[in-house]
C-alpha positions, 0 to 999 in steps of 0.5 A, a space after each residue: 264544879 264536879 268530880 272527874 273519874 281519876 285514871 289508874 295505872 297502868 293507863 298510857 295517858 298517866 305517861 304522857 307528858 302534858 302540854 303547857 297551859 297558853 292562858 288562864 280561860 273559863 275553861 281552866 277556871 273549871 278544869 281547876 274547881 273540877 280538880 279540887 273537888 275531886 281531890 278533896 273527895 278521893 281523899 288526896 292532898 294532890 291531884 295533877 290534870 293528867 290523872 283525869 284524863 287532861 294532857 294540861 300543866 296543872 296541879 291542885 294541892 293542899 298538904 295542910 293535914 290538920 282537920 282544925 285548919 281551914 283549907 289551904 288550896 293551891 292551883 298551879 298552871 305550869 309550875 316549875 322548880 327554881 331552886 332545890 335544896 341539897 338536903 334529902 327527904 324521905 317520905 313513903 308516898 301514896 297516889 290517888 292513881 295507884 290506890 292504896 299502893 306506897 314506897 319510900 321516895 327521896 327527894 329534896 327536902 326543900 324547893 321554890 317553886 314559880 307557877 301561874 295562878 288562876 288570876 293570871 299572875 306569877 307566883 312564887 313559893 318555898 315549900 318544904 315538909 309535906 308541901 315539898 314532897 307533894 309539889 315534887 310528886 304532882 310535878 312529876 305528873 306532868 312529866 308523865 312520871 309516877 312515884 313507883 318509877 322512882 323505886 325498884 324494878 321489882 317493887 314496881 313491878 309489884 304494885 303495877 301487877 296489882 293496879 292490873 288486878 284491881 282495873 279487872 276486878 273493877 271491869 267485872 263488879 
């Protein structure tokens, strides 16, 4: 297990749409403990495969807030919503891609998800709240979709001249 660099935005790899995982390998298995752990570091609550650089279907996540609470970790291999509620949901989300950047997102406040599990079986879940924000938000990491596509042209193209800053003051230091 070891920590993958995240990539930034602007970077192209961050729009491209990842490619459906075929079967869950050794080489998943690492991808997924990699991707744990560096999403726990960052500090994150999620982490999608094309954020470090992998064009593959997968996520991590664990919204669990309460630092009382034992880890709730998921990996998801080629997730998928089946079912979304009607009811909205606004949440001022953040990314581990656009550090320290945030906006108003709505989506719907409730989803049921299927996806493939490190064990190679289907699972099926509902999230809601915080999980249900979080699952939308690195599902769409997959698509090659971030969270300020969602918000005004101005107010992206805000925080993208900021990530373009910062990625040259970080090639400088």
């Amino acid at each position: 297990m070891s920590l993958r660099p995240i990539l930034i935005h602007p970077d192209p790899r961050l729009k491209k749409v990842a490619q459906p995982v075929a079967r869950i390998t050794p080489e998943i298995e690492t991808l997924a403990a990699d991707m744990l752990a560096t999403m726990y570091e960052a500090p994150g609550i999620g982490l999608a495969a094309p954020q470090i650089g992998v064009g593959l279907r997968v996520f991590t996540m664990d919204a669990n807030r309460d630092p009382e609470a034992p880890r709730a970790a998921l990996v998801l291999v080629n997730p998928e919503v089946t079912w979304a509620s009607d009811t909205p949901n606004t949440y001022e989300e953040g990314c581990l891609s656009i550090p320290d950047q945030y906006g108003e997102v709505t989506r719907p406040a409730q989803i049921r998800m299927r996806w493939l599990g490190l064990d190679g079986k289907t699972h099926e879940r509902e999230f809601d709240e915080l999980w249900a924000t979080c699952a939308q938000h690195e599902l769409d990491h997959l698509d090659g979709v971030l969270f300020i596509d969602h918000l005004s042209a101005i107010k992206r193209q805000m925080i993208t001249r900021k990530m373009v800053k910062l990625k040259r003051d970080l090639a400088r230091a």
